[in-house]
SESETI-94813 format. One line per 2 residues: their letters; for each residue x, y, z negated of N, C-alpha, C. Coordinates in steps of 0.2 Angstrom, whole numbers. Atoms other than C-alpha are relative to their C-alpha. Example, Ala and Ser with C-alpha at 12.3 -4.5 7.8 and 13.67 -1.06 7.14 Angstrom:
REM residues 2
as	4,-6,0,62,-22,-39,4,6,0 ~ -4,-6,1,68,-5,-36,-4,5,-3
This chain:
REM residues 444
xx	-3,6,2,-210,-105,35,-5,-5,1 ~ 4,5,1,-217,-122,37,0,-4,-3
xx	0,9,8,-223,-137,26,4,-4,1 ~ -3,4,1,-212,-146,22,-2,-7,4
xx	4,7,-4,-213,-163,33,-2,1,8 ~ 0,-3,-10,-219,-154,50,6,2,1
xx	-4,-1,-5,-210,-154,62,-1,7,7 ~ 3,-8,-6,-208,-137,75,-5,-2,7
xx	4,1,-5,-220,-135,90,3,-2,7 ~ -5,0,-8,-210,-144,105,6,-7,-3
xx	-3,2,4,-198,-152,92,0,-10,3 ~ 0,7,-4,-193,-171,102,-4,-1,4
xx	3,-2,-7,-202,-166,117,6,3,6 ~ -4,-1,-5,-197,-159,133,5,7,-2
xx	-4,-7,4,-182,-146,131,1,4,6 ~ -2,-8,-4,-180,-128,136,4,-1,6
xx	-5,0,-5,-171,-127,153,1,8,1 ~ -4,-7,1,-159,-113,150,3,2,6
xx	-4,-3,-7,-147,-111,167,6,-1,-4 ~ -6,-3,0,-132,-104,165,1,4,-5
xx	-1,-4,5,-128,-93,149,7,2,-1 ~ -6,-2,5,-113,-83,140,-2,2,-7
xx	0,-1,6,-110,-80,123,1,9,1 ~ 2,-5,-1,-117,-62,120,6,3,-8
xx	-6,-4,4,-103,-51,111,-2,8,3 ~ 0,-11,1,-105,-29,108,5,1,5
xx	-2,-5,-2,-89,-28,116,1,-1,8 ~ 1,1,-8,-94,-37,135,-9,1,1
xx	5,-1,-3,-110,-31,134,-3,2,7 ~ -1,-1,-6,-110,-21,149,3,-4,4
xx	-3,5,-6,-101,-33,160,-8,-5,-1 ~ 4,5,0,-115,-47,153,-7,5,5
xx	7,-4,-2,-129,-35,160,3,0,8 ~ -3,-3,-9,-120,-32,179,1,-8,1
xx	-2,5,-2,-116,-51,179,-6,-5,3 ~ 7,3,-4,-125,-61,190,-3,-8,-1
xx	-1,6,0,-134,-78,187,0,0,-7 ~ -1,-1,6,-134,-74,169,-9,-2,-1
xx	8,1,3,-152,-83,163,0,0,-7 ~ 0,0,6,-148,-83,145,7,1,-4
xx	-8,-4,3,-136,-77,132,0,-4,-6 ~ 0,-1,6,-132,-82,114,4,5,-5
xx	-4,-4,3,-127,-74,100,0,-2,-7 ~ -2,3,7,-121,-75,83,-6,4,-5
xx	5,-4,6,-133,-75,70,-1,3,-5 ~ -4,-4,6,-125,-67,56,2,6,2
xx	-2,-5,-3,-123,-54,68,-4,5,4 ~ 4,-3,-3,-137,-48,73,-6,1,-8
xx	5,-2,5,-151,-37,60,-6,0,5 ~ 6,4,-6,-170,-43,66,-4,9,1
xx	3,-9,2,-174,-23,63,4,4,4 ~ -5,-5,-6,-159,-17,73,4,-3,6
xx	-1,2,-6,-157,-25,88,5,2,2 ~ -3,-2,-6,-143,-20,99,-4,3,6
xx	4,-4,-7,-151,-9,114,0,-5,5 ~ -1,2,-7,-141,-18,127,-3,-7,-1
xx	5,6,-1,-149,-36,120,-6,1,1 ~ 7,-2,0,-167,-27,119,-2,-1,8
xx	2,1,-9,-164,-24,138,-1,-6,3 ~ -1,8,-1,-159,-41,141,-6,-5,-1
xx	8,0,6,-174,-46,130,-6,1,8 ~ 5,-1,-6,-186,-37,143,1,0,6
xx	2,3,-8,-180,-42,159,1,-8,1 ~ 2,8,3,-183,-61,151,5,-3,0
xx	-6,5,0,-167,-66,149,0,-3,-7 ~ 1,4,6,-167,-80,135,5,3,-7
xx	-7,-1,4,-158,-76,118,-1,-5,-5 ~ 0,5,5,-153,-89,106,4,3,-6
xx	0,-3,4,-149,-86,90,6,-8,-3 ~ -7,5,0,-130,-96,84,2,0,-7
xx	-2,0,6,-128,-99,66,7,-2,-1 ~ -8,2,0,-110,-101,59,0,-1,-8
xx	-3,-2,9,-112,-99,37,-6,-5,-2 ~ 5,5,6,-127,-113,32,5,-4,-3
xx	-3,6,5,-115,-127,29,-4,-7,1 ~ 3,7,2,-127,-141,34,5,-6,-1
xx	-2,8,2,-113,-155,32,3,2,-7 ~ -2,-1,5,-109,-147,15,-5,-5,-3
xx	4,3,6,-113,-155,-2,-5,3,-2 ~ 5,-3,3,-126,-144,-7,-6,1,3
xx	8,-2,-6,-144,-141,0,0,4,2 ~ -1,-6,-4,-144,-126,11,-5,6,-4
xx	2,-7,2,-148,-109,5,-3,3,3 ~ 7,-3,-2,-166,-104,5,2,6,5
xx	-3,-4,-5,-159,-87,11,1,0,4 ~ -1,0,-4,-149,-91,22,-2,-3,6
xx	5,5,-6,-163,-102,31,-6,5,2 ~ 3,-6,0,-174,-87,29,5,5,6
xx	-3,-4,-4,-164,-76,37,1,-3,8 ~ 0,4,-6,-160,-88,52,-7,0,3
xx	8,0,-2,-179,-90,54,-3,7,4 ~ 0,-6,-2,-180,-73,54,2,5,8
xx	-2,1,-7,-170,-70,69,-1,-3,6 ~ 2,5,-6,-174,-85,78,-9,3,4
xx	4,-4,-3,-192,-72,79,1,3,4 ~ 0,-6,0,-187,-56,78,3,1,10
xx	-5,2,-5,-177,-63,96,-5,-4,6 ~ 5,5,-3,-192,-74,102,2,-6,3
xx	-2,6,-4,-181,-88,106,-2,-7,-3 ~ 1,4,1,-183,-105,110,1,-5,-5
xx	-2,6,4,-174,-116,99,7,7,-6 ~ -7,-4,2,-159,-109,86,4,-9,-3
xx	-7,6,-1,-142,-120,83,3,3,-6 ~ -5,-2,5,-129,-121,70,4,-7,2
xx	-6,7,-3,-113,-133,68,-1,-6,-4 ~ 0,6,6,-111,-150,59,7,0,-3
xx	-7,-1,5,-97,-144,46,-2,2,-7 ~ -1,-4,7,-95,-138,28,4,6,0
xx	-5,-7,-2,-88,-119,26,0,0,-8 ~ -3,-4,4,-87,-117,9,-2,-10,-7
xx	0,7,2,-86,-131,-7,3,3,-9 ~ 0,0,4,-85,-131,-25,-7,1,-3
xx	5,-2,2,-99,-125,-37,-2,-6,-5 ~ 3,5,3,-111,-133,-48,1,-8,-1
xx	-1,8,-2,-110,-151,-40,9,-4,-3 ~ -5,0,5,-91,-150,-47,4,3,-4
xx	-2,-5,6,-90,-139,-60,8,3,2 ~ -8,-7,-1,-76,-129,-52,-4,7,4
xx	2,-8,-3,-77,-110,-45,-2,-4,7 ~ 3,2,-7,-87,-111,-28,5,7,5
xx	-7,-5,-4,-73,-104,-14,-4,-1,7 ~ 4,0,-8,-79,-102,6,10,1,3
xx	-5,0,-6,-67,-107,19,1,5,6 ~ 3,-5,-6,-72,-94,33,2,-3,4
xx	-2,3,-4,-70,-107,44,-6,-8,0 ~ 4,7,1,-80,-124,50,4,-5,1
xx	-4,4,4,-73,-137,42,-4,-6,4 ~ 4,8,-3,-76,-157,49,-2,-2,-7
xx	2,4,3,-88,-167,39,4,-9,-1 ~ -3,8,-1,-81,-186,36,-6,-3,4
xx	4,6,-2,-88,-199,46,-2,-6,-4 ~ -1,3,3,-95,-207,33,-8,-3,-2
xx	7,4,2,-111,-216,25,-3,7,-3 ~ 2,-3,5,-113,-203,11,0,6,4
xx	0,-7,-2,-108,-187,21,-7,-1,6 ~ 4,2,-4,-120,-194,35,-7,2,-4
xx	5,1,6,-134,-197,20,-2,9,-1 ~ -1,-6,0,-131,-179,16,-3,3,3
xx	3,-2,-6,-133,-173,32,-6,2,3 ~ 8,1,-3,-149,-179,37,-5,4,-4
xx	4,-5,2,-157,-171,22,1,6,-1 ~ 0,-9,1,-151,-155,23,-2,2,7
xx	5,-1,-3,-158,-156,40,-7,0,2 ~ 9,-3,3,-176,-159,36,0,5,-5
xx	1,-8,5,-174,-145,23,0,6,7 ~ 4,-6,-7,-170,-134,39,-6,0,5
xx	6,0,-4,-180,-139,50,-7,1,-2 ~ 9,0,2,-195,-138,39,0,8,-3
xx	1,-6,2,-190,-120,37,1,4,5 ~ 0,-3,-4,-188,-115,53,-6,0,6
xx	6,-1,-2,-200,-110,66,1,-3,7 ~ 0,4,-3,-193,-118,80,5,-3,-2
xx	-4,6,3,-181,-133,83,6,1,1 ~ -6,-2,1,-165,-133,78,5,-9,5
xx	-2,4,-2,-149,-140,87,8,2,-3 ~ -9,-2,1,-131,-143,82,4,-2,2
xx	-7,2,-5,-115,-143,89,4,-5,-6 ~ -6,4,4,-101,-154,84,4,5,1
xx	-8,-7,2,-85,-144,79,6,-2,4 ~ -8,4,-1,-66,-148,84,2,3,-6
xx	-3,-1,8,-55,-150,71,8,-2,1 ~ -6,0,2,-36,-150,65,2,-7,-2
xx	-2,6,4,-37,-164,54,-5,-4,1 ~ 7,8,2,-46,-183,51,1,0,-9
xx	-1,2,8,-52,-185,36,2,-11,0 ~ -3,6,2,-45,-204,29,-8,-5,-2
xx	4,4,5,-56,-219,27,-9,1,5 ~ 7,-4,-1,-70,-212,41,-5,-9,1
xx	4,6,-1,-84,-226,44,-3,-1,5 ~ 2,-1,-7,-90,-220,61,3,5,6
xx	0,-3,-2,-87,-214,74,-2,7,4 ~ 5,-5,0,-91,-196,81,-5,-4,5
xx	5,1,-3,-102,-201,95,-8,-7,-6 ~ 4,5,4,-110,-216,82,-4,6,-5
xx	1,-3,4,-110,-203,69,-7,3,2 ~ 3,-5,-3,-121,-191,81,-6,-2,0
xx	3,4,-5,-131,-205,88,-7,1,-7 ~ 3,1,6,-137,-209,72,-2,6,-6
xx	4,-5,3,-142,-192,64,-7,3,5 ~ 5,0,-5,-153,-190,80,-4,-5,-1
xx	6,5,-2,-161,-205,79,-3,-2,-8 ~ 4,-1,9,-165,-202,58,-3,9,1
xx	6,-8,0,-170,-183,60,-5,2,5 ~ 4,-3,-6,-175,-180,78,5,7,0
xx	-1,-7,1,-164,-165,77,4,1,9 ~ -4,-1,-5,-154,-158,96,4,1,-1
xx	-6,0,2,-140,-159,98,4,7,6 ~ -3,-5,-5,-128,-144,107,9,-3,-2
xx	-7,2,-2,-112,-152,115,5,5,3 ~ -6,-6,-1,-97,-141,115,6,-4,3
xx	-5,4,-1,-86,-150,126,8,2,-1 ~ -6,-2,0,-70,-139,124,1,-3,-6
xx	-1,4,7,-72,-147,104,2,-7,2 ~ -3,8,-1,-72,-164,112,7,0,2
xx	-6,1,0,-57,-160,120,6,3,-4 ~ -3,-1,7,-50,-152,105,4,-7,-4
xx	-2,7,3,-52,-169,96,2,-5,4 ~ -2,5,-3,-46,-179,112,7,3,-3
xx	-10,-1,2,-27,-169,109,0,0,-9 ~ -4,2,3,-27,-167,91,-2,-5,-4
xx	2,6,5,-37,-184,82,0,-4,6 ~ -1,6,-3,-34,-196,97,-6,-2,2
xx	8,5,0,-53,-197,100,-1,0,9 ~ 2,2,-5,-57,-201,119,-7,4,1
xx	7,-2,-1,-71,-189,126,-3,-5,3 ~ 6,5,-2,-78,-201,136,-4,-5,-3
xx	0,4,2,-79,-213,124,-6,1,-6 ~ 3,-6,4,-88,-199,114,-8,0,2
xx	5,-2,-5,-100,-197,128,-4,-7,1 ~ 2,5,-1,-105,-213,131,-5,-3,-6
xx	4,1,6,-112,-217,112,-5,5,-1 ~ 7,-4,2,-123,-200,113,-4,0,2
xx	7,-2,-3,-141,-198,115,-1,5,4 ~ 1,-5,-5,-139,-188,131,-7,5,-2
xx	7,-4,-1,-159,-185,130,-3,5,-4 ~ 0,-5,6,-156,-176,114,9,8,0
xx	-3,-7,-1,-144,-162,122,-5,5,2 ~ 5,-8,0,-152,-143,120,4,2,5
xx	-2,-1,-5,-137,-138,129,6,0,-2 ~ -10,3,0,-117,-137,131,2,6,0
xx	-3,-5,2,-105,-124,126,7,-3,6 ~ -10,2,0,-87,-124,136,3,9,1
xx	-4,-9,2,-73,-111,131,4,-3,-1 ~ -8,1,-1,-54,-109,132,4,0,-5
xx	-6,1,7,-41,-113,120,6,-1,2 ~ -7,1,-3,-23,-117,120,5,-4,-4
xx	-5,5,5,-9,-130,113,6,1,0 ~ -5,-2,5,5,-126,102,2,-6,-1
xx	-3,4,3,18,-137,98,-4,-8,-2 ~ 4,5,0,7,-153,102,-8,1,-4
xx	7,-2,2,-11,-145,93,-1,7,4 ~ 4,-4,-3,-23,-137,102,-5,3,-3
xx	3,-6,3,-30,-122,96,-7,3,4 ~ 6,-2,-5,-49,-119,100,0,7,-2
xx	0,-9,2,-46,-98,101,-6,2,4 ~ 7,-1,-2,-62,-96,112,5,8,0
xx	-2,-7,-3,-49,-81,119,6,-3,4 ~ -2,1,-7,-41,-90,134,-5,-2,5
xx	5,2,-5,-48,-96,149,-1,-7,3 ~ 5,6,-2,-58,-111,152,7,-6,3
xx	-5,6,-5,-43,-126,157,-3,-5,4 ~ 3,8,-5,-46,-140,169,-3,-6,-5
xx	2,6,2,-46,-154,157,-7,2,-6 ~ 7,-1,3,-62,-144,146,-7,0,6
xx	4,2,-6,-69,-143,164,-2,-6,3 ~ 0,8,-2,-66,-161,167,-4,-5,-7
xx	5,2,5,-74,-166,150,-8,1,2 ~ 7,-2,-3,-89,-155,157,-2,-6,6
xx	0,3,-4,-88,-166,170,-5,-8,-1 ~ 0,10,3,-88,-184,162,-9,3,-2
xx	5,-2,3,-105,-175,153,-4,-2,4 ~ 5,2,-4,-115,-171,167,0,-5,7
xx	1,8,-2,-111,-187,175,-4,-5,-3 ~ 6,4,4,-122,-194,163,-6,2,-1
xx	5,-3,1,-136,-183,160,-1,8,4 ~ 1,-5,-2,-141,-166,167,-1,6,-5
xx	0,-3,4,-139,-154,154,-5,6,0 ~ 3,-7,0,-152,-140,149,2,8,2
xx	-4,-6,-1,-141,-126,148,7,0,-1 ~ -8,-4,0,-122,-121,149,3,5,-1
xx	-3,-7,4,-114,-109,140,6,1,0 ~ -9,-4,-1,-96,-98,142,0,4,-6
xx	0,-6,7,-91,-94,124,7,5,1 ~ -6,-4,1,-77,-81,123,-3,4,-5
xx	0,-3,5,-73,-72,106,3,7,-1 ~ -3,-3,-1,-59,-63,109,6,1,4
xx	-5,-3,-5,-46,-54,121,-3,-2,6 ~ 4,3,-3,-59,-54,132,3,5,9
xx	-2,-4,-7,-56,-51,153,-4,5,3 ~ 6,-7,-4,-63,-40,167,-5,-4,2
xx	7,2,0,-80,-45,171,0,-5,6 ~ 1,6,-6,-73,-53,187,3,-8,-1
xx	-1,6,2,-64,-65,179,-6,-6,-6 ~ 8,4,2,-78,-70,168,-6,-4,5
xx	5,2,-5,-90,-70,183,4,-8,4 ~ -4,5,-1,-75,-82,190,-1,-7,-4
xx	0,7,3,-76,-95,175,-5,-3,1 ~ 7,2,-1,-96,-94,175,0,-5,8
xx	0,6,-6,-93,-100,195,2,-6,-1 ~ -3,7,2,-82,-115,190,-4,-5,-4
xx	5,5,6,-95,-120,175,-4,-2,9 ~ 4,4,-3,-109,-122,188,2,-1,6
xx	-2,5,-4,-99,-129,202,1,-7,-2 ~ -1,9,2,-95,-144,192,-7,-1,-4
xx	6,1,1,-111,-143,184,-5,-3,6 ~ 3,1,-7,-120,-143,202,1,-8,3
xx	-4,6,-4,-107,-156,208,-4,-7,-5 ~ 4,6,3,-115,-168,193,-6,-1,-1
xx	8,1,2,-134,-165,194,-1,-7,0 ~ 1,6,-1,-139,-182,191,-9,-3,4
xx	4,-2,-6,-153,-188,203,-9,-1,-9 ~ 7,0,5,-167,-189,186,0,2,-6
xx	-1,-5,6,-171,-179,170,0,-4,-5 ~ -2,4,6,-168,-182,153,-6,-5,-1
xx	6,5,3,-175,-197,145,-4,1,-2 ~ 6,-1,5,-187,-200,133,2,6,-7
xx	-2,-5,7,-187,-189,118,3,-6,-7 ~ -5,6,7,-175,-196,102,-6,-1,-4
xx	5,7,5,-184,-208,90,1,6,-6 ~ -1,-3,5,-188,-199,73,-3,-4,-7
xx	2,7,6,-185,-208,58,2,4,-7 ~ -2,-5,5,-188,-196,44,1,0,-7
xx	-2,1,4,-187,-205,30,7,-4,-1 ~ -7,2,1,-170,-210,32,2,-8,1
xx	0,9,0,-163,-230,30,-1,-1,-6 ~ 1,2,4,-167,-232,14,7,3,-7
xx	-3,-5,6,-155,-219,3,0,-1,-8 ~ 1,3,6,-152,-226,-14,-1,5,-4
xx	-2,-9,5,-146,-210,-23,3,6,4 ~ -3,-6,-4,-144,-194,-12,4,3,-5
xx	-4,-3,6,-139,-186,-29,6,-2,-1 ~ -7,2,0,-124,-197,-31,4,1,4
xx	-3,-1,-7,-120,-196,-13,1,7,1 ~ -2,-8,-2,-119,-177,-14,7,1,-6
xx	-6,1,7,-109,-179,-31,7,-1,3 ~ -5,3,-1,-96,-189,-21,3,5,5
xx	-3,-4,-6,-95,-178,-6,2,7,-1 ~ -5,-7,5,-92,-163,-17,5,0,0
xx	-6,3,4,-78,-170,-26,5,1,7 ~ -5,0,-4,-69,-173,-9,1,5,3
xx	-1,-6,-6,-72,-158,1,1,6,-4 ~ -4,-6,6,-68,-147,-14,7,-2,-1
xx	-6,0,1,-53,-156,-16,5,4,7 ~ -5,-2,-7,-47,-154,3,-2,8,1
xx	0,-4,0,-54,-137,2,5,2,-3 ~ -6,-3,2,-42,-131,-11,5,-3,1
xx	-8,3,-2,-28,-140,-4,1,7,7 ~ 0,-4,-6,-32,-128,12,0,6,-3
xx	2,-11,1,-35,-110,4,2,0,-9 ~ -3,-3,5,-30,-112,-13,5,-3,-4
xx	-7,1,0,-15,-120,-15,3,-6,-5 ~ 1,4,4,-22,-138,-23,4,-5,3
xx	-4,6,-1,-13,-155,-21,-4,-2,7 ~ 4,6,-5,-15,-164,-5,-5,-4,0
xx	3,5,4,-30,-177,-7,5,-6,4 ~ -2,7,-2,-25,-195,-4,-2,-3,7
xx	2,1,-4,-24,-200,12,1,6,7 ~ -1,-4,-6,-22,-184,23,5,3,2
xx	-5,0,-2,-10,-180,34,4,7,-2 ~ -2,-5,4,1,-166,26,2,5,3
xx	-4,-6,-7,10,-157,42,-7,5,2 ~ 5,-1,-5,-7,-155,50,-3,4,-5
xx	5,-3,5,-16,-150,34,5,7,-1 ~ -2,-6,1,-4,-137,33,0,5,6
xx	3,-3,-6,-7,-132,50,-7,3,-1 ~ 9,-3,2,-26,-129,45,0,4,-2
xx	1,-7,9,-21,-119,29,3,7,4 ~ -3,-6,-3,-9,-106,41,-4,3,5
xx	5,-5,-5,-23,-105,53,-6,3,-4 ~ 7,-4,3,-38,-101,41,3,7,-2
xx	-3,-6,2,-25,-89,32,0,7,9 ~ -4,-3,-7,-22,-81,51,-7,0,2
xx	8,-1,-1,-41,-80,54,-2,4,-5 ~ 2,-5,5,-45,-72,39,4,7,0
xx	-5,-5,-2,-30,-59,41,-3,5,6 ~ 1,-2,-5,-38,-56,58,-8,2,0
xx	6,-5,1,-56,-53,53,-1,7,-6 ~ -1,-8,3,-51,-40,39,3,4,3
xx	-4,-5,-3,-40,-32,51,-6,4,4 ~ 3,-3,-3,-56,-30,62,-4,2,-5
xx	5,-2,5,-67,-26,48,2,8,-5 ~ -4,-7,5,-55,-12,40,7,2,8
xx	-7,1,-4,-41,-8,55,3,5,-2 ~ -7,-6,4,-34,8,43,6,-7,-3
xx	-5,2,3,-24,-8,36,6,-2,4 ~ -6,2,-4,-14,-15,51,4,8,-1
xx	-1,-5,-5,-12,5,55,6,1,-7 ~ -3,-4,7,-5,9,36,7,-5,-2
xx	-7,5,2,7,-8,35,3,-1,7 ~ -5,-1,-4,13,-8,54,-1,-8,0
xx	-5,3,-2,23,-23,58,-3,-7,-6 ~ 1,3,8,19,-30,39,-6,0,-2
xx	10,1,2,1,-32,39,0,-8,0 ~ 1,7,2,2,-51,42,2,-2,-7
xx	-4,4,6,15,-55,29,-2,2,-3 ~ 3,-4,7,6,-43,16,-5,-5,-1
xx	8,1,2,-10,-50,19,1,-7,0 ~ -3,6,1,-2,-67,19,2,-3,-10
xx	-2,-2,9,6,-63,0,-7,0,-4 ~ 6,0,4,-11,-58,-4,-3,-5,-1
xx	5,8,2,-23,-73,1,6,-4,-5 ~ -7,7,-1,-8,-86,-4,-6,0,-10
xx	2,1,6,-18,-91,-23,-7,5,0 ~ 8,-3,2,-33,-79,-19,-7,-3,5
xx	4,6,-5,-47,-93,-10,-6,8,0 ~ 6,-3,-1,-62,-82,-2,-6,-1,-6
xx	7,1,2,-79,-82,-12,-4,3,3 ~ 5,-4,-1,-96,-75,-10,0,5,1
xx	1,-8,1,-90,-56,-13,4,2,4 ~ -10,-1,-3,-71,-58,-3,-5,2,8
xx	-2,-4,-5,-70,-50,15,-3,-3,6 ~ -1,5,-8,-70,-64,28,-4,-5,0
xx	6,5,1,-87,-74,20,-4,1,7 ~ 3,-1,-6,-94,-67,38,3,-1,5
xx	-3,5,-3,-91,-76,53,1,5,7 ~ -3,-4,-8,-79,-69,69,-1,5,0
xx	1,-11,3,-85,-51,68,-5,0,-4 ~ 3,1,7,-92,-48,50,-8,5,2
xx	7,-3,3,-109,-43,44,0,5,-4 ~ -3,-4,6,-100,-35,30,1,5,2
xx	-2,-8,-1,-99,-15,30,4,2,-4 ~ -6,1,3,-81,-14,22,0,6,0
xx	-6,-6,-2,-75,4,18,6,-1,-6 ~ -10,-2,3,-56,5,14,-3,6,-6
xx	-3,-7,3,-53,20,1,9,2,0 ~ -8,-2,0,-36,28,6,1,7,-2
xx	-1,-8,0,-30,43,-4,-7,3,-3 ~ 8,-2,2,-47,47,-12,-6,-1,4
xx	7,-4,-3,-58,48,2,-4,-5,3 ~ 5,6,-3,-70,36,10,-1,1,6
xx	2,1,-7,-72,30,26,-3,-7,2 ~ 3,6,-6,-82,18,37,3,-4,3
xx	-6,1,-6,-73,4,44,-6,-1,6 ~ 3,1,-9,-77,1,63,-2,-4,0
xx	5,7,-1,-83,-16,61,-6,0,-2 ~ 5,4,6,-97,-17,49,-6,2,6
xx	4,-1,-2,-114,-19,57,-7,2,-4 ~ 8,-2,2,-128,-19,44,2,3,-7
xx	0,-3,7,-130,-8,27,-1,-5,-5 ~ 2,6,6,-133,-17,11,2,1,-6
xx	-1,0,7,-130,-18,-9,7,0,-1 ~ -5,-2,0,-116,-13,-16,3,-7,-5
xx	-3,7,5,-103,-29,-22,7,1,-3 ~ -7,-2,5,-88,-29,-34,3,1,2
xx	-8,-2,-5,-72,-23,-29,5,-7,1 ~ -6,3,4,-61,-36,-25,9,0,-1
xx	-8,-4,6,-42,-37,-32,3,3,5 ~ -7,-6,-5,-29,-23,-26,4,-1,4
xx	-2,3,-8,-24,-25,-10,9,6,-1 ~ -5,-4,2,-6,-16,-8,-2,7,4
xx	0,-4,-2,-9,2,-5,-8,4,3 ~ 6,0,-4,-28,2,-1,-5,-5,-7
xx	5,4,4,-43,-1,-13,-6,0,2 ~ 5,2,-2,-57,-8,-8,-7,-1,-2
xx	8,0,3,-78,-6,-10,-4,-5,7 ~ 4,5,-6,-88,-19,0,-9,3,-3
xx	6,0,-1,-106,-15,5,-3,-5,4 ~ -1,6,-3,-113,-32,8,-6,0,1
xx	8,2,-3,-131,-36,18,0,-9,-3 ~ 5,6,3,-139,-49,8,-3,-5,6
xx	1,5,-5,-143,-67,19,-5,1,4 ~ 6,0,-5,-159,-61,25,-5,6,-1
xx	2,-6,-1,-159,-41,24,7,5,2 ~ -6,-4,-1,-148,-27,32,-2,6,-1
């Protein structure tokens, strides 16, 4: 860990030039190894133990293919200051992996606690920050807290989102501009996000594009989604559209991007249609090399613009994001100002995300309710909001070592990756009682 105030070695210099990457998943491992033009991978860092590697990324690893390490559970746009642990841990990986930089998102996951004296709930999902003064304020110091705890530099994605929060002050591209040009932090552009927020919050990617410090992209994420009933759904389990390729497009018409990355999470294809999307990424990547490399490196302004009361400003940003959390997952009044259809949209989808990572983390429950595993598990969450101990606190495929108990006997579910301390049971599930075995932030 480093002193507090330093900055990493490289950190608003010149950046890593990655290639072409995919997001590295256990169940297209084999494809990623046979796949050609593959110079670097990422993977989820909640999901990977620094002591038990995967074999098939070890290989990876030793024919010097890059690994990046992709954090999903800090919370930097959260009201609270990031959790030693879990910055530990992240550090830990970004070694144990020897990569160049590691990344996380600019969202809050979870809200309550101390700072509002209500129970502290987790969304298991990444939530949008407000585009505001205060959540801005916030932001930037929970970014020098990490970065002076990691070992190399960190970059974050921007999210897509369901909802606008009411009342914003900036724009995203301003927003961005301006946490780059106060911390020096990179940034990793997720264009399928931008065009997320072009269909459902009306935001103009180009217009996105155009206010960001190109010279502070790490690299670019693009992945497939799909639109329902006028909102588009970032499922990162379709395939790549034209108009996320045309985003990618608008991008590197402006800058040259480090690296590109193909996320897929689930319902994943044959390795030819992957190798398929990767050709489309760098065709239109190739098609926009621009003829000169990035700028200068972003300005770093580490003491901020002169932050009256960070404390107050965490206070306030609490208060609100606790509230629109439990309007989402536990079943509090809408706050003032947000759009109420959509917000219900959000709450149907977290509950349907949570649903689908205990299904993969335990699969005896779909097997045992059949047809009525959604609607059960529906009945269930409905007044019961995730915490620190609940099922789905670990992100896309869990960390968590669940065993069901069915009928006295104990079994292993097929998900769980790392061992760990034994955590309270949570409450009675219909037909099936429950013992979680849960790896601590930064031990499996």
């Amino acid at each position: 860990m480093r002193t507090p105030g330093m900055r990493p070695a490289g950190e608003g210099g010149a950046m890593t030039r990655l290639g072409t990457g995919i997001g590295w998943r256990p169940e297209i491992a084999e494809d990623i190894a046979r796949l050609p033009g593959i110079d670097w991978v990422e993977v989820v860092a909640e999901n990977v133990c620094p002591g038990h590697v995967p074999d098939a990324l070890l290989r990876l690893r030793e024919r010097g293919t890059t690994v990046v390490p992709h954090g999903v559970s800090l919370g930097l746009g959260g009201a609270e200051r990031p959790d030693p642990e879990r910055l530990s841990a992240l550090a830990e990986r970004a070694e144990a992996l020897g990569s160049p930089l590691v990344t996380e998102h600019i969202a809050f996951v979870r809200a309550g606690g101390p700072l509002t004296g209500s129970p502290a709930i987790e969304a298991g999902h990444l939530l949008p920050v407000p585009r505001t003064r205060d959540a801005l304020d916030v932001l930037c110091e929970n970014v020098a807290i990490a970065q002076a705890a990691l070992p190399v530099p960190l970059a974050l994605e921007n999210i897509a989102a369901l909802i606008s929060w009411p009342g914003e002050e900036m724009t995203e591209g301003q927003f961005l501009a301006e946490l780059v040009e106060r911390t020096g932090v990179r940034l990793l552009i997720d264009v399928a996000n931008l065009h997320t927020n072009h269909v459902n919050r009306d935001e103009d990617p180009a217009a996105a594009l155009d206010e960001l410090p190109t010279e502070a992209i790490a690299y670019v994420h693009v992945a497939g989604g799909v639109e329902r009933d006028g909102v588009w759904h970032d499922s990162h389990a379709h395939p790549v559209t034209q108009p996320v390729l045309d985003v990618l497009a608008e991008l590197c018409a402006r800058t040259t991007p480090p690296g590109v990355l193909l996320e897929r999470d689930e319902d994943f294809p044959a390795a030819e249609e992957l190798a398929g999307e990767l050709d489309a990424i760098r065709a239109v990547t190739t098609a926009g090399v621009t003829a000169t490399d990035a700028g200068p490196a972003p300005k770093h302004r580490p003491n901020g613009n002169g932050i009256p009361d960070i404390d107050a400003a965490r206070e306030r940003l609490a208060r609100a994001q606790s509230a629109l959390l439990s309007a989402l997952v536990a079943g509090g009044p809408v706050p003032e100002g947000f759009d109420r259809r959509r917000l219900g949209v959000q709450s149907r989808a977290l509950t349907s995300k949570r649903a689908g990572v205990v299904a993969k983390v335990a699969p005896e429950l779909p097997e045992i309710l059949g047809d009525g595993y959604r609607r059960a598990f529906e009945g269930y969450a409905d007044g019961r909001p995730m915490t620190g101990a609940t099922a789905a606190t670990r992100w896309r495929s869990s960390s968590i070592c669940w065993r069901p108990v069915t009928s006295g006997t104990r079994r292993r579910g097929d998900g769980s990756r790392c061992g760990g301390r034994s955590a309270p049971d949570p409450p009675r599930w219909p037909r099936t009682r429950w013992r979680a075995s849960r790896a601590g932030p930064g031990s499996c």
